[in-house]
C-alpha positions in Angstrom: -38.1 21.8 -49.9 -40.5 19.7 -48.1 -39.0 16.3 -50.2 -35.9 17.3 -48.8 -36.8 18.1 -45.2 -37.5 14.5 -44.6 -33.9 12.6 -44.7 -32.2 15.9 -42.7 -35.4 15.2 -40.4 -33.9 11.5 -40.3 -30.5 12.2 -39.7 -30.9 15.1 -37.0 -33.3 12.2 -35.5 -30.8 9.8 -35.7 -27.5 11.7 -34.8 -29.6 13.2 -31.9 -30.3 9.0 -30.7 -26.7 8.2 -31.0 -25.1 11.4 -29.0 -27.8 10.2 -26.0 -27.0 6.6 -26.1 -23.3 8.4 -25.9 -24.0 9.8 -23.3 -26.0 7.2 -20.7 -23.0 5.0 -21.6 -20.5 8.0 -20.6 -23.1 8.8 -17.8 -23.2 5.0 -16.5 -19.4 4.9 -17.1 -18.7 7.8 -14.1 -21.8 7.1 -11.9 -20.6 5.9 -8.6 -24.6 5.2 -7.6 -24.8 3.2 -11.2 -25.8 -0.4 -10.2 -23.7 -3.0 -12.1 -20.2 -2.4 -13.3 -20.5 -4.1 -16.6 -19.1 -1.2 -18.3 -15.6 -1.5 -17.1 -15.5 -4.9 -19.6 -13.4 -3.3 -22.1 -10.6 -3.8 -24.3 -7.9 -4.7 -22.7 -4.2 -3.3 -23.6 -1.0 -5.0 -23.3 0.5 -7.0 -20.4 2.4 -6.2 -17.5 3.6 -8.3 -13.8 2.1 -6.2 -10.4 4.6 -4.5 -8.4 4.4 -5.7 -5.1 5.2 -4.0 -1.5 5.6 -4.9 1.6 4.5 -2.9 4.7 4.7 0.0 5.1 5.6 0.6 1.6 2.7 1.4 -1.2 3.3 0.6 -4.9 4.2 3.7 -7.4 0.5 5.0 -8.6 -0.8 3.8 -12.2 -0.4 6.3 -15.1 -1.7 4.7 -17.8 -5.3 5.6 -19.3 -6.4 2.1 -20.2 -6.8 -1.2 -18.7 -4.4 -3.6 -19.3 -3.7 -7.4 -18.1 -1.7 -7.3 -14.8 -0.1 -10.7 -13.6 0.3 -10.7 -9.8 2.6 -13.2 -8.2 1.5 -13.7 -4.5 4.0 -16.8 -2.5 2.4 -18.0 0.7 5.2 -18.5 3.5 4.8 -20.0 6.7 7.7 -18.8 9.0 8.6 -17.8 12.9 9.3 -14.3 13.3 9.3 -11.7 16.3 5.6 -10.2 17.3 7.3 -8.0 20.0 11.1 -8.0 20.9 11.8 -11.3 22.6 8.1 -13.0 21.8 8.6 -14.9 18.6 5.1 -16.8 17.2 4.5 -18.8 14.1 2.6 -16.3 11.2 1.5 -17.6 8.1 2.0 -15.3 5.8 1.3 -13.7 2.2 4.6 -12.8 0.7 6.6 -13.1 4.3 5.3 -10.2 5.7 2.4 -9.0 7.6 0.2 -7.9 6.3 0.6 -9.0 3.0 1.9 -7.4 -0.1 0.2 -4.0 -1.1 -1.5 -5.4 -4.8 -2.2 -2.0 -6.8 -4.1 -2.7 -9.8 -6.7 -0.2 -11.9 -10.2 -0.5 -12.5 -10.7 -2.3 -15.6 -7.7 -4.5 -14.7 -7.9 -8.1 -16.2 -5.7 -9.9 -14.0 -3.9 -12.8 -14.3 -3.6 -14.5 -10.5 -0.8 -17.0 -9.4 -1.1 -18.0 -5.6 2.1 -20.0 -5.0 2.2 -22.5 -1.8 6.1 -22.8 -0.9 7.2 -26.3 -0.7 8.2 -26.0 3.0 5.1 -24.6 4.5 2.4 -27.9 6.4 -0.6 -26.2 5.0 -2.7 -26.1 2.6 -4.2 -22.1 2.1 -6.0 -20.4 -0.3 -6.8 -16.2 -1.0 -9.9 -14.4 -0.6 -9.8 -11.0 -2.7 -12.3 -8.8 -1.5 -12.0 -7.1 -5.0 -13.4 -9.9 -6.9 -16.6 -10.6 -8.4 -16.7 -14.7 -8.2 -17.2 -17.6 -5.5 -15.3 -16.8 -2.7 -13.8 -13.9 -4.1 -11.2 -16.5 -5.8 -11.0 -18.7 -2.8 -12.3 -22.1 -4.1 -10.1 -21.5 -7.2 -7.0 -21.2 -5.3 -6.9 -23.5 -3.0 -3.6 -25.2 -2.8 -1.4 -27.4 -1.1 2.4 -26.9 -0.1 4.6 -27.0 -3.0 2.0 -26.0 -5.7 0.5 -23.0 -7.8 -2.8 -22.1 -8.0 -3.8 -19.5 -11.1 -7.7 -17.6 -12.0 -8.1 -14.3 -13.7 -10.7 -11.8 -12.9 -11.8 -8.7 -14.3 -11.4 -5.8 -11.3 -14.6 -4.0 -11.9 -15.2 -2.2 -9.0 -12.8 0.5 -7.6 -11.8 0.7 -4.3 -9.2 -0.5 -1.4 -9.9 -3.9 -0.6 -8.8 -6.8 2.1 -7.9 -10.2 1.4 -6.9 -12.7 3.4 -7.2 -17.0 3.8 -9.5 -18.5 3.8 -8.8 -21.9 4.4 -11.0 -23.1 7.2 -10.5 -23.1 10.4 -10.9 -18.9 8.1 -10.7 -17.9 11.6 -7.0 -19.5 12.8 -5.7 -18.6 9.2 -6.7 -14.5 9.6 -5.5 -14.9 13.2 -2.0 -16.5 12.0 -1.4 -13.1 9.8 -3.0 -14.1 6.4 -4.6 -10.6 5.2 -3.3 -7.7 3.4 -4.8 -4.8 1.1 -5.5 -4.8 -2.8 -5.8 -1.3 -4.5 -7.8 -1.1 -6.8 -6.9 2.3 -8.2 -10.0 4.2 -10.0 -9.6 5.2 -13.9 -8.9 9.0 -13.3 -6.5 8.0 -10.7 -6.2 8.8 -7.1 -5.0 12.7 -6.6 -1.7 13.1 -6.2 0.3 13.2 -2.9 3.7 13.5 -1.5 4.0 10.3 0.6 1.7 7.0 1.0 2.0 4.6 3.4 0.3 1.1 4.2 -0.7 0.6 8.0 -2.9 -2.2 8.7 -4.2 -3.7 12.1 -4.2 -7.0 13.6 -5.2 -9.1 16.8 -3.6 -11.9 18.0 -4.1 -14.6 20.4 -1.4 -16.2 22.1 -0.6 -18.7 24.8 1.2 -16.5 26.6 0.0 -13.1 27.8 1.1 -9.9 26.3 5.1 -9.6 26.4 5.4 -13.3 27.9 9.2 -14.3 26.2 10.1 -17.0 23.8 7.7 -18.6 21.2 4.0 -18.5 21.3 1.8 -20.6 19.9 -2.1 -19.6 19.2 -4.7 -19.9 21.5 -8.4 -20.9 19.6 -10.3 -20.2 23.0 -8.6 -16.8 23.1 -9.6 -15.9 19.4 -13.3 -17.8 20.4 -13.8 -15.1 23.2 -12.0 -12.3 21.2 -9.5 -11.5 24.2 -6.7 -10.1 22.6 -3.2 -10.5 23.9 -1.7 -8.2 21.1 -3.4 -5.6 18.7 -0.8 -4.3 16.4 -0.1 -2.2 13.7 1.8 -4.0 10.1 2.1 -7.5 12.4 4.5 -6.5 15.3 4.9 -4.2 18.4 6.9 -1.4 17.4 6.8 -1.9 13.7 6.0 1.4 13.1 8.2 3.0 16.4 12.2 3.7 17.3 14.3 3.0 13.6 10.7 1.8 12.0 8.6 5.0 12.2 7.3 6.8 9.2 8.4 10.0 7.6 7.7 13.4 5.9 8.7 16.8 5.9 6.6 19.9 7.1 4.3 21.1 4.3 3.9 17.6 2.4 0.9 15.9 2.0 0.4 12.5 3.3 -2.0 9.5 2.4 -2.4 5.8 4.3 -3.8 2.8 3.1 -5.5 1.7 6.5 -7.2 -1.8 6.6 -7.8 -3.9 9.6 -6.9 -7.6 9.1 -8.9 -8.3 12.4 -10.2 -11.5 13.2 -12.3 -10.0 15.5 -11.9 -6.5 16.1 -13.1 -3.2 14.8 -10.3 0.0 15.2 -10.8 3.5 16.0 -8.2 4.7 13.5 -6.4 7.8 14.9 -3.7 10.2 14.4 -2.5 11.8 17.5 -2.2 15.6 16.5 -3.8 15.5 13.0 -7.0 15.9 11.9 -7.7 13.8 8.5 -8.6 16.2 5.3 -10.2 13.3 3.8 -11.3 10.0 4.2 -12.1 7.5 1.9 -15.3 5.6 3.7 -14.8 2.0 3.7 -12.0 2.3 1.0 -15.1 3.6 -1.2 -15.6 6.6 -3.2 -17.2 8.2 -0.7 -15.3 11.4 0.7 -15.6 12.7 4.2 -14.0 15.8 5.4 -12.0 17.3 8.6 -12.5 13.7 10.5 -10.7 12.9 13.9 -11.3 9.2 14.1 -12.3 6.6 11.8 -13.7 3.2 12.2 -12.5 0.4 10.1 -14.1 -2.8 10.6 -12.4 -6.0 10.3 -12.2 -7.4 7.2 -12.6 -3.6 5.9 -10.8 -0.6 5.0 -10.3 3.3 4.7 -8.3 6.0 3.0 -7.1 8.5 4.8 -5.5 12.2 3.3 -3.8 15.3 5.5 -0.8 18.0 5.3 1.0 17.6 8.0 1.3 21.5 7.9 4.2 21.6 11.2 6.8 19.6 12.2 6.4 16.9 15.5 6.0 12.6 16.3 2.5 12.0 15.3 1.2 8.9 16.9 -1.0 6.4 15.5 -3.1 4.3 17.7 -6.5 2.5 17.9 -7.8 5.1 19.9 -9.6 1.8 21.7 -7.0 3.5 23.6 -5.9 0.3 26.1 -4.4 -1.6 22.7 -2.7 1.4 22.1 -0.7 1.5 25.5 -1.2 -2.0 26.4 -1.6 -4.5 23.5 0.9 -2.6 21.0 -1.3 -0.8 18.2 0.7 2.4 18.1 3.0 3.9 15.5 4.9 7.2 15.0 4.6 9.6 11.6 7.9 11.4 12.4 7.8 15.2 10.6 10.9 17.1 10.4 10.6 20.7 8.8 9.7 24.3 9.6 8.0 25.4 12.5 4.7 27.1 11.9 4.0 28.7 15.3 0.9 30.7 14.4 -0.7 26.7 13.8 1.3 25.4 16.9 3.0 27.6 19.6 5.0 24.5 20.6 6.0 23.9 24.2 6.9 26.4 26.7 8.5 26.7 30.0 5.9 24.3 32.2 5.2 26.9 35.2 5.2 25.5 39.1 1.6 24.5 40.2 1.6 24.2 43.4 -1.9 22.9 44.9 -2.5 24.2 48.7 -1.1 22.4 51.5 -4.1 20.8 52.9 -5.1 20.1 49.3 -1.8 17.7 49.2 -2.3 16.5 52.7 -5.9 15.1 51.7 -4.6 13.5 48.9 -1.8 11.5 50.9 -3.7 8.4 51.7 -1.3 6.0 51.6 0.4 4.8 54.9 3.9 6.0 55.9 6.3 3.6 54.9 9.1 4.1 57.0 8.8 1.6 59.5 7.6 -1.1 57.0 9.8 -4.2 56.4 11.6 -4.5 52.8 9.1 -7.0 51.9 5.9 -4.8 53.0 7.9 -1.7 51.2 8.4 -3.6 47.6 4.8 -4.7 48.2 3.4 -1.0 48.7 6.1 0.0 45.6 4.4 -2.1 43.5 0.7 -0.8 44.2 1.9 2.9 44.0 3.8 1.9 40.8 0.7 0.4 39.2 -1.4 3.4 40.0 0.8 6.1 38.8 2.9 5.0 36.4 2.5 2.2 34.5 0.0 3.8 32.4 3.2 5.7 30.3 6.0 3.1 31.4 3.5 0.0 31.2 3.0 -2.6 33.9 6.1 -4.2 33.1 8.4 -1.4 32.7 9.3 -1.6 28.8 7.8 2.1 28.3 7.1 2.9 23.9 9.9 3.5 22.8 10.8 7.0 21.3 7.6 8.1 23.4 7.6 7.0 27.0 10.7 5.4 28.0 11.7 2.3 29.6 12.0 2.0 33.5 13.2 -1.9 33.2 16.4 -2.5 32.3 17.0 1.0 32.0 20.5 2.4 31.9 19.2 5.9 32.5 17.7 4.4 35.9 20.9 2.5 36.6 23.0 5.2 36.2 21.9 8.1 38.5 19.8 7.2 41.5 19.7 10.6 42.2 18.1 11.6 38.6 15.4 9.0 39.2 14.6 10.5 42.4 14.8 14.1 41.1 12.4 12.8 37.8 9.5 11.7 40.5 9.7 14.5 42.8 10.7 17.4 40.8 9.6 16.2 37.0 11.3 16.1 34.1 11.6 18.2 30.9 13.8 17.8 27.8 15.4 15.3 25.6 16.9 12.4 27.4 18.5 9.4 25.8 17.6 6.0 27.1 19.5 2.8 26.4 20.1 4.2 23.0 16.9 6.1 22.1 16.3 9.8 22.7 12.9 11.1 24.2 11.6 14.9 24.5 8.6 15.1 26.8 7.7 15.9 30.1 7.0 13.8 33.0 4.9 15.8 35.7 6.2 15.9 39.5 4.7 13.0 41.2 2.3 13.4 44.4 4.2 11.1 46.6 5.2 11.3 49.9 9.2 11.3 50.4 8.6 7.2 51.8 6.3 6.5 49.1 8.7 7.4 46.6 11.6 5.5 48.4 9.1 2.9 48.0 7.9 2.8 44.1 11.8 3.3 43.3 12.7 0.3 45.4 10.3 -1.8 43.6 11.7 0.1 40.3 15.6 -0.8 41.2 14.8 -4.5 42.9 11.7 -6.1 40.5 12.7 -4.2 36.9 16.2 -4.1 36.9 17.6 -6.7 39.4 19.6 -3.5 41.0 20.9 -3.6 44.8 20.2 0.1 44.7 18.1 1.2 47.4 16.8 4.6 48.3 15.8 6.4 51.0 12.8 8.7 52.2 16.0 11.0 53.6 17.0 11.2 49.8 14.2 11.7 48.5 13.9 15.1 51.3 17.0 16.1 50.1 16.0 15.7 46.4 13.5 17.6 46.8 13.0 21.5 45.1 
């Protein structure tokens, strides 16, 4: 027995060596805190091209179980296209859209990377993958002039949701011009699955012209130098997420976005107005946080977000750096159609009169009686009581967000109805309301303006925003009154 014992000895000894070296290399193969990612060097299956997206559209998810090689086909285009309605500005692009094309790939991925410079463009650019693992994160290998190709591979060994961008120096004037997008790089167990994903990345830009200045703007360096912002937008436009652009999901689905934040300079306080996020993806990293109202993504960064968007309603994206929301253009709209769910959300109701005591109002009245003012002195005093209580929905100049708060320049709603105007600031206003084409459903509270001040701020409305004749007067407004 004891001649024997020896060689099962052995092989117990043995077998027992190989199931632990099994397992460290299983062990190293799932641990997120495992330095080095060595392990994801493996054999690589078949061929297929990347299916790219542009905002704010994601790639179908990756079902296969192995990594494969994945050829991505990425064209640089320099072309003029509309920042807000009526501003037009000169972006350099990747794949004629900014940001650039969504790149989903899976960890493991040996890919096979063709940056192509279109023939027409005056640059030379190159691409910076945050993904990789090499100088420049593939920028000194692809840097390229107009009308040729630049091709590396790399092996995608981390997972994760990464930026890339230009970087072509001045890096700087490239990132400002539009160059960034997002590469997925999709973990080997996959992401869990959702109903609807959706890409939203942030931008500032710098422009000659201040914010909603017409016609084409061209970039200004000391602008960008001193990071003041003319425009901070969401997927590279005002409004390119608003009116016949907004995104949308039905009560009860579950919802994920891609978030990254193209920058140059600045960091956003991602936020959904009227959602709180399930989950967030850290960084784009594995880590998970929970039940989160804001997240920070810094520039040049990223971060997964997850909910249910359990009841129907216009869920509003902003930087909640809330000025570039109202002001600079970073907003957006997740539209939700569906069932109501009134034990989560009663909804609206009737809004009740408040009615603050007479001497309360009286206090608050500062302003001097414009009655016997001259038209000049009135638009003046219409323009300070403007600024003070209503640009912050409508905005200084008047253009409102659309499908949120509407336009009081150039509005046909205005033009229309004097009266209706005057009823809106005196009275408030409830309900839907269609203006020059697009419906809104909110509620404007009763202003606290004396009958003259209201003449007044209307005047300036009708004369300054909408080049109307119309003029009204404190006796209307009396009458108007409820």
């Amino acid at each position: 027995m004891k001649k024997n014992s020896l060689p099962f000895i052995a092989i117990g000894f043995i077998t027992h060596v190989m199931l632990l070296s099994a397992c460290q290399n299983a062990d190293s193969s799932n641990d997120e805190a495992h330095i080095g990612r060595e392990y994801n060097l493996t054999e690589i299956k078949g061929e297929e091209r990347a299916v790219l997206t542009p905002p704010p559209f994601v790639p179908p998810p990756i079902k296969r179980d192995h990594a494969s090689k994945v050829i991505v086909d990425l064209e640089i285009i320099e072309q003029e296209m509309e920042i807000a309605d009526g501003v037009s500005y000169m972006f350099w692009t990747f794949g004629g859209t900014v940001p650039g094309s969504f790149i989903r790939i899976r960890e493991g991925d040996f890919v096979e990377f063709h940056l192509k410079n279109h023939p027409d463009n005056k640059l030379p650019h190159n691409i910076d993958l945050h993904a990789v693992t090499g100088q420049g994160g593939g920028a000194e290998a692809t840097f390229v002039a107009p009308g040729y190709e630049a091709t590396f591979n790399f092996t995608a060994l981390n997972p994760g949701l990464f930026v890339y961008h230009c970087a072509t120096a001045p890096v700087g004037m490239h990132i400002a011009n539009g160059m960034y997008g997002l590469i997925l790089v999709e973990p080997k167990e996959g992401l869990p699955k959702v109903d609807k994903e959706f890409y939203v990345m942030q931008g500032d830009f710098y422009t000659e012209g201040s914010y909603g200045e017409s016609g084409l703007q061209a970039f200004d360096m000391n602008k960008a130098i001193k990071e003041q912002a003319d425009y901070v937008v969401f997927n590279g436009k005002v409004g390119a997420l608003t009116g016949d652009n907004v995104l949308k999901a039905r009560a009860g689905e579950t919802v994920r976005l891609f978030v990254g934040n193209g920058g140059p300079n600045l960091v956003s306080s991602f936020h959904v107005i009227g959602e709180v996020f399930d989950n967030v993806y850290m960084e784009g990293g594995a880590l998970k946080n929970h039940d989160i109202q804001t997240t920070l993504v810094p520039a040049g960064g990223s971060a997964i977000t997850e909910f249910k968007v359990e009841i129907p309603g216009n869920f509003i994206l902003v930087d909640h750096s809330i000025f570039r929301a109202f002001n600079k253009g970073a907003l957006g709209i997740l539209a939700v159609d569906g069932e109501e769910n009134k034990q989560i959300y009663s909804g609206k109701s009737e809004p009740g009169i408040y009615q603050p005591a007479a001497e309360a109002v009286k206090q608050v009245r500062k302003s001097p009686e414009a009655v016997e003012i001259s038209p000049e002195q009135q638009l003046a005093l219409g323009e300070k009581l403007y600024q003070v209580n209503c640009a912050a929905c409508h905005l200084a100049d008047g253009k409102g967000v659309s499908g949120v708060f509407p336009p009081v320049a150039g509005s046909d709603f205005i033009a229309k109805s004097p009266e209706k105007a005057i009823g809106a600031v005196v009275n408030g206003l409830s309900g839907e309301i269609t203006v020059n084409g697009v419906k809104y459903n909110s509620v404007m509270p009763r202003q606290a303006l004396t009958d003259a001040e209201t003449a007044a701020v209307l005047n300036f409305v009708y004369s300054t925003m909408n080049g109307s004749d119309v003029r009204v007067t404190a006796d209307q407004v009396k009458k108007a009154r409820r």
